[in-house]
C-alpha positions, 0 to 999 in steps of 0.5 A: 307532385314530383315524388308520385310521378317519380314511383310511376315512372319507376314502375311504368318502366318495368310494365314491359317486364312480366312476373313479379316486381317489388318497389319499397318506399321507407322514411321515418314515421309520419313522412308520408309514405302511405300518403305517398303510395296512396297517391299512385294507388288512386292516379286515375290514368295509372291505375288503368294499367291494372285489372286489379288493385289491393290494400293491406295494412299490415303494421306491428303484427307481420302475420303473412297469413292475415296478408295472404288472405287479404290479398284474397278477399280483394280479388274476385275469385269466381268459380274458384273457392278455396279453404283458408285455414292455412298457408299452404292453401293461401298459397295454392289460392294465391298460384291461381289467382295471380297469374295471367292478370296486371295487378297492383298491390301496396302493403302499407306499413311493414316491421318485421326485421326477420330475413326469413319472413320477408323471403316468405312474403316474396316467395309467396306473390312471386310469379314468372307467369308469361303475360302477367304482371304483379307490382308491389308497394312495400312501405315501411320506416326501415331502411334495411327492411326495404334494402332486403326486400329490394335494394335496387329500386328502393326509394327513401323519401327525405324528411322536409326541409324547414321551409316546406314545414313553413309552408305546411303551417301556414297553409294549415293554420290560416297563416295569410288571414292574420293581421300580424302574420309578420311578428307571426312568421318570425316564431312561425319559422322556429317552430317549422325547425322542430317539426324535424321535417315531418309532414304530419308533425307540421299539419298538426301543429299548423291546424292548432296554431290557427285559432292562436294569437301571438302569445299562444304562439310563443307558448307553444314555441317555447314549451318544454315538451319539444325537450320530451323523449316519449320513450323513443329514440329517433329525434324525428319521432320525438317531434313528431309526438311533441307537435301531437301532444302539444294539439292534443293539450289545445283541444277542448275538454270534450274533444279530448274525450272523443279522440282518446276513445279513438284508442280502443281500436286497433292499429290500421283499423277502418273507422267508419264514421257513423259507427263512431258517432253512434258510439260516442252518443251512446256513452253520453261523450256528445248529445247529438250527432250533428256534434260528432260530425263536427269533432270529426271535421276538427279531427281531421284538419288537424290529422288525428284521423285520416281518410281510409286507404281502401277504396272499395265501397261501404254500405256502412259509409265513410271510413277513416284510420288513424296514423300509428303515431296518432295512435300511440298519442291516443294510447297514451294519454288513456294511459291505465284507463286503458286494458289490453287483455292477450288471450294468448299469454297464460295468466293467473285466474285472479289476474285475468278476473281482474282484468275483465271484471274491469272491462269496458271495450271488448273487440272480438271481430272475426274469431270464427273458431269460437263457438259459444260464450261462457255462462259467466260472460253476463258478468261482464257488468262494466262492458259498455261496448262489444264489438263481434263482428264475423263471429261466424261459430257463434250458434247462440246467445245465452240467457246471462247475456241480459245481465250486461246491464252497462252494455251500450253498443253491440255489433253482431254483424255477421253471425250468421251462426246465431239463429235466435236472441235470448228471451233475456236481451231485452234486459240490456236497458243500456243499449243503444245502438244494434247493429246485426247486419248479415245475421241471416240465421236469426229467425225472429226476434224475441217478445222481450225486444221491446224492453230496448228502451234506450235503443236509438240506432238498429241495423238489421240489413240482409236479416233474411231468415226473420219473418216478423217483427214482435208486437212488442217492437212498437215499445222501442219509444226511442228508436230514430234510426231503423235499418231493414234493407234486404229483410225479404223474409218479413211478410208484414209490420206489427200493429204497434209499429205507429208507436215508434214515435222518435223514428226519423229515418226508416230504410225498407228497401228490397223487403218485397214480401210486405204486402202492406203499410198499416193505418198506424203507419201514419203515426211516425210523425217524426219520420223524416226518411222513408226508403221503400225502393223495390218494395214491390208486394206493398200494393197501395198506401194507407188513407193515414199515410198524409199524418206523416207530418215531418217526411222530407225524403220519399223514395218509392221506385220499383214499387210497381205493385202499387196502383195509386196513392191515397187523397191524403197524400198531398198533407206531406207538407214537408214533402221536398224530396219523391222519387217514384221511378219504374212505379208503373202500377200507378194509373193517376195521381190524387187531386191534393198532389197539387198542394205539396208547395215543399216540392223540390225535385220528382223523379217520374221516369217510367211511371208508364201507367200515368196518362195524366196530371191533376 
């Protein structure tokens, strides 16, 4: 691509320079620039120039000490820790890190128009370190934001000409399929001259067009919301959301539905898929998840959902964004469904209960500095999703927090302050999806746990500090998806766990302190997953583990305590998938292993104990 090889050309030909060098990349919304930037980020032969890359959305909100920060967290900073709580210590933070390395950072989408905050933004990843080299992507839609940042080697990227947005329909679309594309092309070209040049404008309208005939076609040629001004005054972002909404108003009913929800998150936001999914089942929007990977799919043909910019691997799995422009269309359309309460701004007590009392999406991801939720919170009778993620001051929940009874999906991930769940948890009959990763301080999950009846979806990885599970955990009847990878402080499983009679998928890797499966293990007979890798205190299998009818996927590597694996092993009749490395406590294996006929792949490597096969 011309234009990626262009900016490495530019910065290729600063590498021989040391210190710090700024290259602003500006355009109108929807051009392409963090598509553009992302493409030189992720060049494989590029970016082996620099020790160290890093990505940080910045947008609407300039706050230079969310920046300094990010910076930070991208960057290993062994044997070095520094307190955050302020710029000057960012910036000490920053002195120490920078120099003496090759590193490449993008901030993606910047706004601010104040001189003096773009001078401190430069101040602060300036370095004229001998031997150290600092490259940094600036986007942003202003020219004059680029020009003060550095006017020599600003680059603008042009909007597209007609026919390159022809070429974007077309391919989006299935142009060369149709058997009618001739009488297609002639409106196909009308359309490609409203999308004023925009890429993203062209890959929305394109995807739409595909499942089009010639009179749908038309329509959208001739419809009167090209004419629409959305409230902004550049023509090219005016086309842009007319191109957004004309897909939006194509979509089915559903879809509409799942996309627009998109708008609780904030700008810049990392998605990530499965949270999503999980979240649009547990307010009834879609009944399976295999559905929401579908809308996904559609989502992002049609660039309402972007893959993330970050690189960096997740436990959590794939991560999408959203383009600001997209973001705005799915504001819209939510129009007054949709509350944003500013803890900020002084309000009157009636207007604040007036707005929470209607609250139904509650985000509060990383506000460390709050130590407790009021009594009055369980009020929040609405709520329906609460999302406190690193909400590390958090020591407790209280005993109104039960009375969240609309409460569908909670996510504590991070509060590592919370050291127990009030007895009164279990009466969120509602909920569906739990999700307490790193909650390393809980010690123990209360007895009113199984009173979860709608729990679907529980994540409890690097739970550490809790040593068992209640009895009552067997009640959770609807649960299909249990995560307890790093739990290494649960000695054992309840009796009543063969009572999770919906789990499908049970990951219990590095929970090294079980010492055992029980006999009602046997009775999961809709498991379809089992994850033991490095269970290495579970010394043998049950006689019952052969009930396990439907598992398809067993991964039991490094679980070298166990010396054999029961007769009934071979009643896996699902069986297609064993991975049974480094078990090298396992001297044989069972006449009936002959008869797991499903078998497709077996990974034995390192079973040194083995001396023969039946």
């Amino acid at each position: 691509m011309e234009k990626k090889k262009k900016i490495i050309d530019i910065l290729s030909g600063s590498h021989s320079e040391d210190g710090t060098m700024f290259l602003p990349i500006y355009g109108l919304g929807g051009m392409g620039k963090s598509t553009l930037a992302q493409l030189v980020f992720n060049d494989t032969e590029f970016k082996r120039r620099y020790q160290h890359h890093v990505w940080v959305y910045v947008s609407e909100v300039f706050d230079l000490k969310k920046i300094g920060t990010s910076i930070i967290s991208q960057l290993p900073r062994v044997g070095y820790q520094q307190n955050l709580d302020d710029l000057q210590n960012i910036q000490l933070c920053l002195d120490k890190l920078l120099p003496g390395k090759n590193i490449l950072i993008v901030l993606d989408d910047i706004w601010p128009n104040e001189v003096l905050e773009l001078n401190k933004l430069k101040t602060m990843l300036e370095i004229d370190n001998k031997d150290s080299m600092l490259h940094v992507i600036v986007t942003t839609r202003s020219e004059s934001i680029a020009n003060k940042i550095c006017a020599k080697k600003a680059y603008k990227l042009q909007p597209l000409d007609d026919n390159l947005c022809w070429d974007i329909i077309k391919s989006c679309s299935g142009f060369e399929d149709t058997s009618n594309n001739g009488e297609l092309e002639c409106i196909g070209l009308e359309i490609a001259k409203k999308c004023g040049g925009v890429a993203l404008a062209a890959q929305a309208i394109g995807y739409t067009l595909g499942s089009k005939d010639l009179d749908e076609w038309s329509k959208i040629n001739n419809s009167d919301i090209w004419n629409e001004s959305f409230g902004v005054d550049v023509p090219q972002h005016m086309k842009v959301l007319s191109s957004l909404m004309l897909s939006y108003e194509r979509l089915p009913p559903i879809l509409m539905l799942c996309f627009s929800y998109c708008a609780i998150f904030p700008k810049g936001y990392d998605i990530f898929e499965d949270d999503l999914i999980h979240q649009w089942v547990a307010l009834d929007f879609i009944k399976k998840p295999s559905e929401g990977k579908e809308y996904i799919k559609q989502l992002l043909g049609m660039s309402f959902l972007q893959d993330s910019k970050l690189l960096s691997a997740s436990m959590r799995g794939v991560r999408y964004t959203m383009h600001d422009l997209v973001h705005d269309l799915a504001t819209s359309v939510l129009a007054d469904e949709l509350t944003t309460v500013d803890a900020s701004h002084k309000s009157s007590s009636n207007t604040r209960e007036q707005k929470y009392c209607r609250l139904t999406e509650l985000y509060m991801i990383g506000c460390s500095g709050i130590t407790g939720l009021p009594e009055s919170f369980g009020g929040l009778k609405s709520l329906t999703h609460l999302d406190m993620r690193y909400c590390s001051g958090i020591t407790g929940l209280q005993e109104s927090f039960g009375g969240l009874k609309s409460l569908k999906h909670l996510d504590i991930e991070g509060c590592s302050g919370i050291t127990s769940l009030t007895e009164s948890f279990g009466g969120l009959k509602s909920l569906k999806q739990l999700q307490m990763e790193g909650c390393s301080g809980i010690t123990g999950l209360p007895e009113s746990f199984g009173g979860l009846k709608s729990l679907t979806h529980l994540d409890m990885r690097d739970c550490s500090g809790i040593t068992c599970l209640p009895e009552s955990f067997g009640g959770l009847k609807n649960l299909t998806h249990l995560n307890m990878i790093d739990c290494s402080g649960i000695t054992g499983l309840p009796k009543s766990f063969g009572g999770l009679k919906s789990l499908t998928i049970l990951d219990m890797k590095c929970c090294s302190r079980i010492t055992g499966l029980l006999q009602s293990f046997g009775g999961l007979e809709s498991l379809t997953h089992l994850y033991m890798k490095s269970c290495s205190g579970i010394t043998g299998l049950p006689e019952s583990f052969g009930g396990l009818k439907s598992l398809k996927h067993l991964h039991m590597e490094d679980c070298f305590g166990i010396t054999g694996l029961p007769e009934s092993f071979g009643g896996l009749k699902s069986l297609t998938h064993l991975d049974m490395r480094s078990c090298s406590g396992i001297t044989s294996l069972p006449e009936s292993f002959g008869v797991l006929k499903t078998l497709t792949e077996l990974y034995m490597i390192g079973c040194s104990g083995i001396t023969g096969l039946p």
